[in-house]
VOGU-3710 file (C-alpha; in Angstrom, 3 decimals, decimal comma):
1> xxxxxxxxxx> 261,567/56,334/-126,777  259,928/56,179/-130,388  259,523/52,459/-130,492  259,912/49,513/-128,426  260,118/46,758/-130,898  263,920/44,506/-131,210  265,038/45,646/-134,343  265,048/49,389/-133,018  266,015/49,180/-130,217  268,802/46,228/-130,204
11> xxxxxxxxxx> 271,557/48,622/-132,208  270,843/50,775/-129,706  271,721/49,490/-126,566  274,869/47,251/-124,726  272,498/45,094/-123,205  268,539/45,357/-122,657  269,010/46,003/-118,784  270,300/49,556/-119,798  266,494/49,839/-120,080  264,813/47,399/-118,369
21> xxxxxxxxxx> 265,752/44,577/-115,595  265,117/42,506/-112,383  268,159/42,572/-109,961  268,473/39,720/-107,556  269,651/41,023/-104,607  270,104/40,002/-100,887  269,187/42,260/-97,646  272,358/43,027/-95,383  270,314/45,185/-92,435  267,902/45,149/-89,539
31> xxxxxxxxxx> 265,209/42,161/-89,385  265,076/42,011/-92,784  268,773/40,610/-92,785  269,292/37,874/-96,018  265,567/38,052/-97,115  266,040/37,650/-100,942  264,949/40,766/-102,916  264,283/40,902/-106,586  264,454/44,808/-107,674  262,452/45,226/-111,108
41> xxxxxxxxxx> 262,588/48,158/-113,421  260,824/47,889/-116,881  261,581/51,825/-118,174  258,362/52,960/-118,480  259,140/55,548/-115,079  257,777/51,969/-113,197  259,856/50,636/-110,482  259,409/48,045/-107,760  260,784/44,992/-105,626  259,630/41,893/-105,110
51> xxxxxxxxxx> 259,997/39,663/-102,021  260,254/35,739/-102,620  260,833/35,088/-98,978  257,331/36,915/-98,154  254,945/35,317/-100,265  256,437/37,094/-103,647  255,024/39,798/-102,162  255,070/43,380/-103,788  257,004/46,127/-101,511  258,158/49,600/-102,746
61> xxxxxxxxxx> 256,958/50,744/-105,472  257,703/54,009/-107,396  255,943/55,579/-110,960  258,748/58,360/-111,917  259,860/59,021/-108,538  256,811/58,866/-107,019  255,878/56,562/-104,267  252,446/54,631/-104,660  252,809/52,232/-101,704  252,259/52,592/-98,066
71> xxxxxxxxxx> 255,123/50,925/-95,757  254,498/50,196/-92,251  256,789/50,587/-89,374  258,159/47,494/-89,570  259,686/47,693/-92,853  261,121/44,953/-93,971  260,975/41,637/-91,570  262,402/38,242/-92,683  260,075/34,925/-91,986  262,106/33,866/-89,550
81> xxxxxxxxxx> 260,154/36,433/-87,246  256,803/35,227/-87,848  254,383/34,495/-85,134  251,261/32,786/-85,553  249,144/33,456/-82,510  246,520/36,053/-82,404  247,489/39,602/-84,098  251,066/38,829/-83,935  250,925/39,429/-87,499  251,054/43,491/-87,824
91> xxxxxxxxxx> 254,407/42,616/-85,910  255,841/41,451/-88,957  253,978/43,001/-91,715  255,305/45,416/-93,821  252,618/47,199/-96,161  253,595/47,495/-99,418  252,067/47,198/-102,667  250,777/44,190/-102,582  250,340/41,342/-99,476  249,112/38,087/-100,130
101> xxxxxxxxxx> 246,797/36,778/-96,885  245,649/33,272/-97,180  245,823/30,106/-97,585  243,207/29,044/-94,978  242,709/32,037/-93,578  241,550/35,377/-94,029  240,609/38,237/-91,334  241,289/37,667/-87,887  241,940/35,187/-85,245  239,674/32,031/-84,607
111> xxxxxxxxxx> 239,644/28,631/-84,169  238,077/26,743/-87,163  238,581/22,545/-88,607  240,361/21,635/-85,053  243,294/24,249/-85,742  244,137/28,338/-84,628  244,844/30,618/-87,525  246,095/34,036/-87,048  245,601/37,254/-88,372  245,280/37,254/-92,534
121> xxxxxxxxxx> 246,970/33,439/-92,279  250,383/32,057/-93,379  251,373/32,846/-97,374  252,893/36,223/-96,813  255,641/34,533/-94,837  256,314/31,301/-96,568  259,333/31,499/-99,112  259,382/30,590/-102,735  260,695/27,835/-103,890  261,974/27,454/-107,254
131> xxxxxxxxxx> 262,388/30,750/-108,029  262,877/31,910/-111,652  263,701/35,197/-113,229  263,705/35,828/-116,728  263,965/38,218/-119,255  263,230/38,622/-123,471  261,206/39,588/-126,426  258,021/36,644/-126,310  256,405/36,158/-128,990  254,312/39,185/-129,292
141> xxxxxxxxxx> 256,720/41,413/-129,778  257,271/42,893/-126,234  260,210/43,052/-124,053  259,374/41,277/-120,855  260,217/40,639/-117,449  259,103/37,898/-115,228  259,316/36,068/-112,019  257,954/33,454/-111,207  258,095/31,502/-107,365  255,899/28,918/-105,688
151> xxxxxxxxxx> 254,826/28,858/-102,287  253,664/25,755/-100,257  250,960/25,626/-97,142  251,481/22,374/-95,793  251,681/20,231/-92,853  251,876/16,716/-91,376  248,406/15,535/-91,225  247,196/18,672/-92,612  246,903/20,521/-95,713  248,841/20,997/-98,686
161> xxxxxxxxxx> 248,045/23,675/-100,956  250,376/25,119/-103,348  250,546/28,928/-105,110  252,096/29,492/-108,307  252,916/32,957/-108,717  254,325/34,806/-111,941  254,874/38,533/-111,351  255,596/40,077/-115,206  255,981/44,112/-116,218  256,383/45,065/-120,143
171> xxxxxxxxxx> 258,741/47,276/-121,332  257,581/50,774/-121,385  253,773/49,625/-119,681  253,471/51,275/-116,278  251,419/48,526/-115,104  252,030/44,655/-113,149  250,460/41,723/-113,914  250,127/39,158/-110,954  249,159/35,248/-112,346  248,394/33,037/-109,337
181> xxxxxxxxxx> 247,990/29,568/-109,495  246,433/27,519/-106,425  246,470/23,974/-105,980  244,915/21,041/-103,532  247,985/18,568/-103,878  246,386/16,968/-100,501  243,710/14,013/-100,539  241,112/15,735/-98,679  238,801/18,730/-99,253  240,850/22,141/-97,921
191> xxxxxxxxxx> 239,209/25,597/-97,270  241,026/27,794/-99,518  240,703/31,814/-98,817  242,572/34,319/-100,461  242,700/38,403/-100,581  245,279/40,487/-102,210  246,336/43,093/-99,526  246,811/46,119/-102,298  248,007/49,016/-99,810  248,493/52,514/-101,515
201> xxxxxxxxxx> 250,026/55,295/-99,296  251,159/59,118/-99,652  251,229/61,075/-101,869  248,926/58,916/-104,295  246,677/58,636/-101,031  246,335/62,770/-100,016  243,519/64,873/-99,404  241,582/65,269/-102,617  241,984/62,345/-104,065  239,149/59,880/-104,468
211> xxxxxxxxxx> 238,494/56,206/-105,604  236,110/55,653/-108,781  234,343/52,490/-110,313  231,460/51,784/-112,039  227,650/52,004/-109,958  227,729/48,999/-107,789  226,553/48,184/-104,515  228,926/48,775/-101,439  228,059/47,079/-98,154  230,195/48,093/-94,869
221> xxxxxxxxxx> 231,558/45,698/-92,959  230,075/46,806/-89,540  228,160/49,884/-87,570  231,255/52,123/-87,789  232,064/51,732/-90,769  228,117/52,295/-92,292  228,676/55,693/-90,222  230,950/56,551/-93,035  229,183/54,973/-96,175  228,011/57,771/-98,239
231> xxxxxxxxxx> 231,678/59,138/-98,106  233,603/55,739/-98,916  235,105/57,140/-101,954  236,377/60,280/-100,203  240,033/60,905/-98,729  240,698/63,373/-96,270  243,800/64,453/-94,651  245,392/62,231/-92,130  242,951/62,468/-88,724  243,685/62,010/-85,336
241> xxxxxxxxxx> 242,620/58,757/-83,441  240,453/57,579/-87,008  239,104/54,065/-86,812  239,545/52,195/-89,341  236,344/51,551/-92,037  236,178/48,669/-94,643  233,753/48,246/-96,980  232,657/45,457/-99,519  232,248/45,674/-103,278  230,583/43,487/-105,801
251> xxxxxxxxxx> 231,864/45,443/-108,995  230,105/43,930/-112,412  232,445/42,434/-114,933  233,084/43,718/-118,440  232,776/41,492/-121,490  236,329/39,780/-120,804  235,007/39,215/-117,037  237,011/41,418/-115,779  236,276/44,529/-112,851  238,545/47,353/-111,687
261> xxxxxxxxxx> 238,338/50,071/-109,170  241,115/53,156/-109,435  242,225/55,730/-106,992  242,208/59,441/-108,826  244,858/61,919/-107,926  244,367/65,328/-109,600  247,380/66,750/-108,158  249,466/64,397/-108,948  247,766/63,771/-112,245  247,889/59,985/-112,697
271> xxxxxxxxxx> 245,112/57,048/-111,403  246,475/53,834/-109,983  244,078/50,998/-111,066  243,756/47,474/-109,658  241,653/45,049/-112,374  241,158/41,353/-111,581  239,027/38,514/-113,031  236,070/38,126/-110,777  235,088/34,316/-111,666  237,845/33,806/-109,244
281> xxxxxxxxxx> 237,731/36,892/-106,835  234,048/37,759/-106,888  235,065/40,771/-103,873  236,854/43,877/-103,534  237,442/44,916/-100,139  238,041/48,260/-99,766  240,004/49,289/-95,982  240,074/52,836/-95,154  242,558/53,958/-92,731  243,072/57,523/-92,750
291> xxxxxxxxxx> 245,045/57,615/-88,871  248,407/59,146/-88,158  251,644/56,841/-89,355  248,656/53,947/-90,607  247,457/56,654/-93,978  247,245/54,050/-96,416  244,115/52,809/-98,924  243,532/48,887/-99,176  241,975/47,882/-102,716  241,778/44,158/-101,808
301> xxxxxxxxxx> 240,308/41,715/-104,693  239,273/38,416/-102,930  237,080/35,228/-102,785  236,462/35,685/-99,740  235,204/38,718/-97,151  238,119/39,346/-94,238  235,984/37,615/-91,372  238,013/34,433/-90,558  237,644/31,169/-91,729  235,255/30,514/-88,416
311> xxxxxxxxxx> 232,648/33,171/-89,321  232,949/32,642/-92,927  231,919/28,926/-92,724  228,851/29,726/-90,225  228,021/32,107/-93,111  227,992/29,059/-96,149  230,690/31,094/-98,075  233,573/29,245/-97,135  235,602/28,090/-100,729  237,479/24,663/-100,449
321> xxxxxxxxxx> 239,038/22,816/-103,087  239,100/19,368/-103,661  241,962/16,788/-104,438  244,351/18,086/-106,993  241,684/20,620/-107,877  243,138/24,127/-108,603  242,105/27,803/-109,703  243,788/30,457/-111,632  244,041/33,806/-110,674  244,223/37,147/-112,823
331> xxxxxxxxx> 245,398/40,413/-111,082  246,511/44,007/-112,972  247,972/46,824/-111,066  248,355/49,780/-113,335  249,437/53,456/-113,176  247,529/55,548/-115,356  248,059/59,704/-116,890  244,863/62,296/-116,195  243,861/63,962/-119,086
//
């Protein structure tokens, strides 16, 4: 395509969505039976849906055929078949390329402010409300698509924090841009953890292949996983019985306050990079998994470390927001050429 600007490309073409479009869709199958699904295309070889029943979660995703994401066992699973208690969570988790944990909890169980959470919390299986789709040239000249849903914690005598999210992809730019907005609309203080659960799977994750970011200090999360430090970067073939590692990273900003990390495949020849503002999300968690079925790379930007809100207060880390305060997050998820 020699240029993406209207007045080439508008003669051209019936309609834009010969070229780029969202499809709302429902799903007719299994547990993930009338889960709304939003299937996005922006004809740069970038493909991927979007679940507003999950959080506006990321699922699939494809760059010219190729897969990028990991996708669990489950598959797809509608809210309805959410359980709270404990690890119940994996039960209904997905993978995919992107899961939002949070509100008020990150990591796993514990009992923290009079209340259980479970495993990675509650927003990847609330549904959007208001959900909006759109499509057009805005005012910098680009052909855009958007989507934009809002998700609400709350409960009686409890909190009530609200996420904004707006999902938008650029016509002919392999790359997502993920705009979260997250608000106290309670009357008391509310602990307020968030980590973007950025899964990557086969064949972008393969032997050979290895993550890159600038010098920066890496801390693992526990004894097993410092057993693996100086090879955090590395990934090997799928191994038998592997326990899983994660390690922390404090990346340093660039002059627009902004960090990335990327995962390298030479084979393949492209890099999938994940950028994020770190005012907001001073962490990237990194979760190594390199077992049998579970082969997948977590590049997780958060405010928080994956401990549970219990451990995380004892530590003096613990974020809260106060009445009707809110913060804005910035998250890029791009697919890059070698060479």
């Amino acid at each position: 395509m020699k240029s993406y600007d209207a007045n080439y490309l508008n003669p051209r073409v019936g309609r834009m969505e010969q070229l780029a479009s969202i499809r709302r869709l429902v799903s007719d199958d299994g547990k993930g039976r009338g889960m709304r699904v939003l299937e996005v295309n922006n004809g740069s070889g970038l493909s991927f849906t979007v679940y507003p029943d999950r959080g506006m979660d990321i699922g699939q995703a494809h760059f010219n055929g190729v897969p990028l994401a990991w996708i669990s066992r489950n598959q797809d699973v509608a809210p309805q078949f959410y359980d709270s208690d404990g690890f119940e969570w994996l039960r209904t988790w997905g993978g995919g390329l992107l899961t939002g944990c949070g509100l008020t909890n990150v990591g796993g169980p514990n009992t923290a402010g009079g209340e259980r959470h479970g495993l990675h919390g509650r927003l990847s299986h609330i549904p959007a409300e208001e959900l909006n789709t759109a499509s057009g040239w805005a005012p910098d000249g680009a052909f855009t698509l958007s989507a934009c849903g809002r998700m609400r914690q709350s409960r009686v005598f409890g909190e009530n924090l609200v996420l904004t999210r707006q999902i938008t992809a650029r016509l002919g730019e392999a790359s997502i841009t993920v705009r979260d907005t997250i608000e106290n609309q309670g009357f008391a203080p509310t602990p307020c953890m968030l980590l973007y659960h950025l899964n990557l799977g086969w064949p972008l994750v393969d032997d050979g292949a290895t993550l890159e970011a600038p010098a920066h200090d890496v801390t693992p999360q526990n004894g097993h996983a410092a057993e693996g430090l100086s090879a955090w970067s590395e990934i090997t073939s799928p191994v038998p019985g592997f326990a899983e590692q994660v390690y922390y990273h404090t990346l340093p900003a660039d002059p627009h306050g902004l960090a990335s990390m990327r995962l390298v495949n030479p084979r393949l020849g492209i890099a999938f990079r994940v950028t994020y503002r770190v005012a907001e999300l001073p962490y990237l968690v990194q979760w190594k998994m390199m077992g049998q079925g579970e082969y997948v790379v977590g590049l997780e930007p958060a405010n928080c470390f994956p401990e549970g809100q219990e451990q995380i207060a004892k530590r003096g880390l613990l974020k809260t927001l106060s009445p009707g305060e809110r913060i804005e997050t910035f998250l890029n998820l791009a697919v890059e050429p070698l060479g």
